[in-house]
C-alpha positions as CSV (number, residue, x, y, z in Angstrom):
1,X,0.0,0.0,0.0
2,X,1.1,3.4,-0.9
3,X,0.2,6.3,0.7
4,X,1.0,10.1,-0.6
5,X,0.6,13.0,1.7
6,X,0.4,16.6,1.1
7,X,0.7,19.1,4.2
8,X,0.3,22.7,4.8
9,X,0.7,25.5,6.9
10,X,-1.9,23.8,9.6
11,X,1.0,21.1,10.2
12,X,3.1,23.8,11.5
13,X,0.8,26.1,13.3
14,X,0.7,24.4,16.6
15,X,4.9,25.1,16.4
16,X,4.3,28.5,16.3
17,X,4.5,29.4,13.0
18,X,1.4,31.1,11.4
19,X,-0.6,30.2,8.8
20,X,-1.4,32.0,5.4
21,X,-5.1,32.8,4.5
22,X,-7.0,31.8,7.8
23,X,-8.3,34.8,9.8
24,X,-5.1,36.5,11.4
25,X,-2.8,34.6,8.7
26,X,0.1,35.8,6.8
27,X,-1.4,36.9,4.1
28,X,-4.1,39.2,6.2
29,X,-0.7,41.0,7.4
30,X,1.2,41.3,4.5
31,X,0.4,42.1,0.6
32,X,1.6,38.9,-1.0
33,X,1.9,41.0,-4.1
34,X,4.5,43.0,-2.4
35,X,6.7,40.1,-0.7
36,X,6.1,36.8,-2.3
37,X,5.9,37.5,-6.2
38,X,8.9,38.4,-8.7
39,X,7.3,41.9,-9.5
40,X,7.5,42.4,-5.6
41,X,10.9,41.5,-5.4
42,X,12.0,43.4,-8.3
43,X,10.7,46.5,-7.1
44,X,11.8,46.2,-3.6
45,X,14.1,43.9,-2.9
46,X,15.4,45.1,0.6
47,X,11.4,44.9,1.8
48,X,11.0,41.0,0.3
49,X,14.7,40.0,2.2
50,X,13.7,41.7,5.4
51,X,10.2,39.8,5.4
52,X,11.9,36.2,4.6
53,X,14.8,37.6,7.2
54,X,12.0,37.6,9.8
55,X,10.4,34.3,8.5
56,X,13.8,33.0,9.2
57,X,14.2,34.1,12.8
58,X,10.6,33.0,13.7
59,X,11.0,29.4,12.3
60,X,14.5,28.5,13.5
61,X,13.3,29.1,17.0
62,X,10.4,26.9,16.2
63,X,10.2,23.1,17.3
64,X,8.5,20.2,15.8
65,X,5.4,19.4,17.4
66,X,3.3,15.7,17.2
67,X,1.6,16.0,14.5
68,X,5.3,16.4,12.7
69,X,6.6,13.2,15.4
70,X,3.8,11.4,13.9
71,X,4.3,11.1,10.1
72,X,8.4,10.7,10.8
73,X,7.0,7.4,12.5
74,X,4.5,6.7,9.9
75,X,7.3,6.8,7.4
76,X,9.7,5.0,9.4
77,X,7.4,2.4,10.9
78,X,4.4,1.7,8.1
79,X,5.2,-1.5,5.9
80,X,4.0,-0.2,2.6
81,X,5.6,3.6,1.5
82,X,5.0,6.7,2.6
83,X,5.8,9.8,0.4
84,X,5.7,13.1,2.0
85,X,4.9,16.4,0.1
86,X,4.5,19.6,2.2
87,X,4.0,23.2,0.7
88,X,5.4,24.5,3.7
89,X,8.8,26.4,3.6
90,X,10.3,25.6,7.4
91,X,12.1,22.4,7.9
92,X,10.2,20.8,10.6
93,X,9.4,17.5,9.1
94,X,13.2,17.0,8.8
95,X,13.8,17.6,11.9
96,X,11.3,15.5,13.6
97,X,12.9,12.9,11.0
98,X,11.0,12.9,7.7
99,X,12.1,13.1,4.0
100,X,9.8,15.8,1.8
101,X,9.0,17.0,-1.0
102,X,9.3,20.8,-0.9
103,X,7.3,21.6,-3.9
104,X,7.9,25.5,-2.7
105,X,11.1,25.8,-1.5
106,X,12.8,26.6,1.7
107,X,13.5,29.7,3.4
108,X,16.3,28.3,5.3
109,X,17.8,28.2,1.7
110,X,19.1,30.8,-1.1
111,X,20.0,30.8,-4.3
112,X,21.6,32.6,-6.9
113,X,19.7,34.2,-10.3
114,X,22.6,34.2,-12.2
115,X,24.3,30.6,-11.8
116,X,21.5,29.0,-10.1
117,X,23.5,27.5,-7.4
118,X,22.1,26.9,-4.1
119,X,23.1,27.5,-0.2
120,X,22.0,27.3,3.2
121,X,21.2,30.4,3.9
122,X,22.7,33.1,6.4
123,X,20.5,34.1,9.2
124,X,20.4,37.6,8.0
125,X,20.9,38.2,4.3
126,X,21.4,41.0,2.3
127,X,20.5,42.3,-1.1
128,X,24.1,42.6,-2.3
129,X,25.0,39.4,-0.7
130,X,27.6,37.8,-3.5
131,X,27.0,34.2,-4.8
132,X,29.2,31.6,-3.3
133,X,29.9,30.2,-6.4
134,X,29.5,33.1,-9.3
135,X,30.4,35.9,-7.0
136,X,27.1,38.0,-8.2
137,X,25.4,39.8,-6.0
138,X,22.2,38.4,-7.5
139,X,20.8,36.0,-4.9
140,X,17.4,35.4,-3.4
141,X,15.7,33.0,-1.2
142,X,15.0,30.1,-2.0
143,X,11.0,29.9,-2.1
144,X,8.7,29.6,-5.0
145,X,6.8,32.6,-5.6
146,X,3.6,33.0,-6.8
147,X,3.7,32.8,-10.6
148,X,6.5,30.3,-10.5
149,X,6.7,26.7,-11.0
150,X,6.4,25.2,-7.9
151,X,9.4,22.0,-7.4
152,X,9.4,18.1,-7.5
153,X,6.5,18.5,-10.0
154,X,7.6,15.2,-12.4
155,X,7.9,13.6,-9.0
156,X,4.6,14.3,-7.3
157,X,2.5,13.2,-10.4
158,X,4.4,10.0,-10.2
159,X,3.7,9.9,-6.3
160,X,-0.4,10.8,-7.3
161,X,-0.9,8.0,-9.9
162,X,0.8,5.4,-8.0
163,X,-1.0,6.2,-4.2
164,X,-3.9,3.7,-3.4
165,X,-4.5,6.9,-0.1
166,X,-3.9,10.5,-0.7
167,X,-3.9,12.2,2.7
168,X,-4.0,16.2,2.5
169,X,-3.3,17.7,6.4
170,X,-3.6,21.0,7.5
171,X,-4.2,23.1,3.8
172,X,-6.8,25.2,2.6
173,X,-6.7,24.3,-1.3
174,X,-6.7,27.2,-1.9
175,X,-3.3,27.3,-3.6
176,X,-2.6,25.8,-7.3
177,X,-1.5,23.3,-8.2
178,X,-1.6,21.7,-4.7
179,X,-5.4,22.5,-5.1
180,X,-5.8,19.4,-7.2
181,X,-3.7,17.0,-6.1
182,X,-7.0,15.8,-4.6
183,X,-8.7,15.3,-7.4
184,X,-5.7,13.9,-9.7
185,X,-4.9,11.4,-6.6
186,X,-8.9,10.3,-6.7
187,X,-9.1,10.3,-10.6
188,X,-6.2,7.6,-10.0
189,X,-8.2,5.5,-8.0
190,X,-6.9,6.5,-4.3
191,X,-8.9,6.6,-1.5
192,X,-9.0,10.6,0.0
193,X,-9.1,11.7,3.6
194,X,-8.4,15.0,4.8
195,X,-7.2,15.8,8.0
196,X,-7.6,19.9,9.0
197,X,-9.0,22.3,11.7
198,X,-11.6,23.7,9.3
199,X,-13.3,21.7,5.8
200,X,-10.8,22.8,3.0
201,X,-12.3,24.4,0.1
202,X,-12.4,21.1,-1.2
203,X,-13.9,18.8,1.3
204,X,-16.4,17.0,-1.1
205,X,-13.7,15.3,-2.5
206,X,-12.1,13.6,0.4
207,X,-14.0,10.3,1.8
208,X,-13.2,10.7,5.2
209,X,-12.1,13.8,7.0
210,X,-11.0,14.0,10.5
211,X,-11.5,17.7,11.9
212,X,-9.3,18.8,14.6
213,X,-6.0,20.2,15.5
214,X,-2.8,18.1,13.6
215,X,-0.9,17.6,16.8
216,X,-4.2,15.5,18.2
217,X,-5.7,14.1,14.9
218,X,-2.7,13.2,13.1
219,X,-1.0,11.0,15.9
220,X,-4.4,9.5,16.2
221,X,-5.0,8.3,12.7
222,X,-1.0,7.3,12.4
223,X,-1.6,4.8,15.6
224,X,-5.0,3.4,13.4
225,X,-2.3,2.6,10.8
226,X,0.1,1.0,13.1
């Protein structure tokens, strides 16, 4: 048996780090158009470094929490394969001992415009912060914006058509093309359940859905697996 899962921003919430387009989110805070699109960034890039500076800070003092403890030991434990794709930019499935997909990117990562090469990034960077490799000063985080391709693309269709259970945790589908990774996975014959606070946007396309906070719900439906 194959399961494919797809978390979001919910997964993290509970370790402090906010959400995007629930009430109070990112995205009620900020104009995305301003900080998280190319246009944004080439019309100010000092503002778009300071706000993924500050995304930084805030997620590198953030822990794992059980809902992240759960799938590492629903990867590690259960006897068919569990893939892992999260849209989320902190690195909190690796350190509660996943492996993901990050279909958009890391902010704990930048990368240069010019070569394309790719770092861990500095707490702090700068917008004439040279390329380790090129020596341009042409580097930017690396997150996909919106109105860029999103990564592992090739990989996750593969990981859609082959799941007999898509799983999507803690996302609005809101957001394309994770939107419809529901609806490819069921077109493919997989069983759906969602797992969320709040119904998604598309919650008449899951079978099941299990409504509560991840760090309760998901270790709850891992221990029905094992």
């Amino acid at each position: 048996m194959k399961i494919t899962i797809l978390t979001g921003a919910g997964v993290s919430a509970e370790s402090g780090l906010g959400t995007f387009r629930d009430k109070g989110g990112v995205w009620t805070k900020y104009d995305l158009q301003e900080v998280a699109t190319p246009q944004g960034f080439a019309r100010d890039p000092e503002k778009v470094i300071d706000f993924y500076n500050m995304r930084r800070k805030n997620a590198r003092g953030a822990k794992p929490n059980a809902a992240h403890f759960a799938l590492a030991r629903l990867q590690a434990e259960f006897r068919g394969e569990v893939e892992l794709i999260t849209q989320n930019v902190d690195s909190l499935h690796e350190a509660a001992g996943s492996t993901a997909l990050h279909m958009h990117g890391a902010h704990g990562r930048a990368r240069c415009m010019s070569c394309h090469a790719k770092w861990d990034a500095p707490l702090v960077m700068a917008v004439d912060d040279p390329c380790p490799t090129c020596g341009e000063a042409t580097t930017r985080p690396d997150v996909v914006w919106f109105g860029e391709t999103p990564h592992y693309l090739p990989e996750i269709a593969t990981h859609l058509a082959s799941a007999d259970l898509f799983v999507a945790i803690g996302t609005s589908g809101t957001v394309y093309p994770a939107a419809g990774f529901v609806a490819e996975a069921r077109g493919r014959g997989a069983r759906t359940l969602e797992i969320n606070l709040e119904p998604s946007n598309f919650a008449d396309l899951f079978d099941d859905v299990i409504l509560g906070p991840a760090s309760e719900t998901v270790p709850q439906w891992v221990d029905t697996l094992l």
